[in-house]
C-alpha positions as MATLAB code, in Angstrom:
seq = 'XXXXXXXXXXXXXXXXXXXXXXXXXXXXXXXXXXXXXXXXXXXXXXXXXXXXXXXXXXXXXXXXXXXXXXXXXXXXXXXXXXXXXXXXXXXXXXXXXXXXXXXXXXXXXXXXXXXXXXXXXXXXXXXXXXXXXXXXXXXXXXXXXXXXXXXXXXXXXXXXXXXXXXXXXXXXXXXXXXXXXXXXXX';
ca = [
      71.200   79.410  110.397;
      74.617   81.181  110.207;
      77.575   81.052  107.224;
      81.252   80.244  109.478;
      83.574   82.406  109.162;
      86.153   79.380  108.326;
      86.242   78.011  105.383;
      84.620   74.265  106.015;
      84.721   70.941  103.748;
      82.115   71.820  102.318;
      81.927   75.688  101.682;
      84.390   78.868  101.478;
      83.138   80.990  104.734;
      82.481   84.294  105.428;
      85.689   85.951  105.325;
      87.050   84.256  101.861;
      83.383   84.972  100.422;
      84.048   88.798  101.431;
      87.205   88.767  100.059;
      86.164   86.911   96.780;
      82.824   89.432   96.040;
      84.560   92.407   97.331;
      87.223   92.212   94.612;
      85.122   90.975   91.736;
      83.010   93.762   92.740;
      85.981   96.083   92.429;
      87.450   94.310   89.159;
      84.442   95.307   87.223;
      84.691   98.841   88.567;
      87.927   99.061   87.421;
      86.600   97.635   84.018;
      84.303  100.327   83.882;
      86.005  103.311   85.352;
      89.172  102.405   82.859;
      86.385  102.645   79.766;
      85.202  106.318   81.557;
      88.858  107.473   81.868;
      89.167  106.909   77.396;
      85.506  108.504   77.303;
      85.534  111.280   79.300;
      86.577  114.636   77.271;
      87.291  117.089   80.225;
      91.090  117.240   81.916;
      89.625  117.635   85.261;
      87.252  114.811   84.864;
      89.644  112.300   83.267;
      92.427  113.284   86.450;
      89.549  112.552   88.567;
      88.572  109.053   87.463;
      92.372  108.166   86.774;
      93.026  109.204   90.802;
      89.659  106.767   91.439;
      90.881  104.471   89.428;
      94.655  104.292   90.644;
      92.957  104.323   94.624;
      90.717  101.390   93.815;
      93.463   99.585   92.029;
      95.829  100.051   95.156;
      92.554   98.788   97.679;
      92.522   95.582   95.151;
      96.268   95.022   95.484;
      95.418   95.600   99.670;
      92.869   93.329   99.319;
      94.541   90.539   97.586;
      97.946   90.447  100.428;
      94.681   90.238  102.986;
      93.231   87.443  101.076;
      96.112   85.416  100.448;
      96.920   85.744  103.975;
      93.543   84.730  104.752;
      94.424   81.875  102.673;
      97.710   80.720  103.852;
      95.641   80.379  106.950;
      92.582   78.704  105.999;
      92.648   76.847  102.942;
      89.705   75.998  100.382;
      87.208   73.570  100.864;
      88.910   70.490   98.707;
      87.743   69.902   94.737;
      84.943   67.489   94.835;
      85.974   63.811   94.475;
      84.231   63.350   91.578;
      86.135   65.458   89.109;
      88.444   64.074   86.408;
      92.364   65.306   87.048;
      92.410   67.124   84.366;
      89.758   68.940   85.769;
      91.070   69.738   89.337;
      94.793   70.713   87.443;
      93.144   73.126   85.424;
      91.039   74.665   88.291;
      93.859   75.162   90.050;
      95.586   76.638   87.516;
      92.970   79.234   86.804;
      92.550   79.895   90.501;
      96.865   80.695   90.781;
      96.689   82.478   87.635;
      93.714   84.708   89.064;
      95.179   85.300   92.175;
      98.783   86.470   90.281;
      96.753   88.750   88.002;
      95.379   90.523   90.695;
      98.543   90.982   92.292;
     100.374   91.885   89.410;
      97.689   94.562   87.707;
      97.822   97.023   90.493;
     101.895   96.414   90.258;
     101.904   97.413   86.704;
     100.015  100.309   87.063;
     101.618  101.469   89.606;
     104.747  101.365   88.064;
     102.964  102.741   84.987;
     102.192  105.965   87.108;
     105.214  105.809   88.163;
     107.660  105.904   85.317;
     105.039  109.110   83.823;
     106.327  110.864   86.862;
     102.438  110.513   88.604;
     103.086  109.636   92.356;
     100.236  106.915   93.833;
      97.794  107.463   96.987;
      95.412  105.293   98.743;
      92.228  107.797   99.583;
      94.624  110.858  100.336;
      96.446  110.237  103.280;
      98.589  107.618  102.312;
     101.265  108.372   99.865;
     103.138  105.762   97.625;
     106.818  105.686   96.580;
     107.616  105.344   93.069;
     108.152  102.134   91.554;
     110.212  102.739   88.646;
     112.192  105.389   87.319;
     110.818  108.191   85.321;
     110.895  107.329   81.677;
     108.561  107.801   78.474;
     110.022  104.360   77.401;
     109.161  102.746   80.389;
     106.055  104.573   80.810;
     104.821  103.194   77.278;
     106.019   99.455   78.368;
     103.920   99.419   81.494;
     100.830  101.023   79.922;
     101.331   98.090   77.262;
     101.774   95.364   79.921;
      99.550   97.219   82.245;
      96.706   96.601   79.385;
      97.752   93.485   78.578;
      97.143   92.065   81.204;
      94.200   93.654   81.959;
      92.825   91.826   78.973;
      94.297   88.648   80.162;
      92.030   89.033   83.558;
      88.943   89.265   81.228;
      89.545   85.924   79.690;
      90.593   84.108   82.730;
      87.977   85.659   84.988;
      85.430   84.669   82.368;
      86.661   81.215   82.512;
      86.414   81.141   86.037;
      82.880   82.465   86.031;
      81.739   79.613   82.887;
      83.628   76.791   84.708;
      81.369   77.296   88.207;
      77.606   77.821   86.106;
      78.945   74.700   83.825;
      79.074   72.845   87.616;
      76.191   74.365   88.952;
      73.785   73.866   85.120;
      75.402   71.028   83.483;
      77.161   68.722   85.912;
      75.038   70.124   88.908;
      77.463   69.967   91.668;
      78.282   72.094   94.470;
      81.032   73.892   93.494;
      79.308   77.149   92.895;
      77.644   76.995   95.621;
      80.226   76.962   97.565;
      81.562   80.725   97.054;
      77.830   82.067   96.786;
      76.483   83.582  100.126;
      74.060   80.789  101.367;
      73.168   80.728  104.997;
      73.191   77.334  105.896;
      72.440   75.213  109.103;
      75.491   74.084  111.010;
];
């Protein structure tokens, strides 16, 4: 029994699958270290987890380019035949709207860190240029934004998430199934 590494009619492969769990993994990580960062009372420690946070935001970003690639490449296993238009429009819709989301968060932040002066690395070595211009005003519009649509990702993601266990419980398709890590027979 193996999982391709191609996407097939039937089922997202081993490389989107990856891609998919990696950054939902790293979403909610974000989630989390962004609730530390307003928790924690110590300079040091809130530097820290803002540096951890800004790193995992920039492997996201990473990520995503690799993933859409990935995509451009090898695209999805079609909606099943059996769902309504409406259905498959809004699917896609929520899919395009997750994808830009998770381009544009790590953007915003960036720029956020930017325009408070804060320069951006990925693990140490690799140094980012500054986005946007120094500015207090700007800084405050891309912590806003930056938050925003953090928030946004929440509801959509959560959308995303009801929409496949509403296949998988209520309509009992395959559709979940399809992005979940089953070994199956070729």
């Amino acid at each position: 029994m193996s999982l391709p590494i191609r996407n097939t009619e039937r089922a997202y492969g081993l490389v989107s699958q990856t891609f998919h769990w990696l950054v939902v993994a790293l979403i909610v990580v974000q989630y989390i270290w962004a609730w530390r960062i307003d928790e924690v009372e110590g300079l040091r420690d809130r530097l820290e987890l803002v540096t951890q946070h800004k790193t995992i935001g920039m492997t996201i970003l990473s990520l995503a380019v690799l993933r859409l690639l990935w995509r451009l490449f090898n695209r999805p296993p079609p909606l099943p035949a059996h769902m309504p238009r409406w259905e498959q429009i809004a699917a896609h819709a929520g899919h395009w709207m997750l994808y830009g989301l998770i381009f544009v968060i790590p953007l915003s932040g960036w720029a956020y860190s930017s325009a408070a002066g804060y320069g951006d690395y990925w693990w140490g070595p690799v140094d980012f240029p500054s986005i946007a211009p120094k500015s207090e005003d700007l800084e405050d519009l891309f912590h806003e934004l930056h938050e925003w649509l953090t928030t946004a990702l929440a509801f959509v993601a959560i959308g995303h998430a009801l929409a496949a266990l509403r296949h998988h419980f209520w309509i009992k398709d395959d559709v979940l199934k399809r992005m979940l890590p089953i070994w199956r027979k070729n």
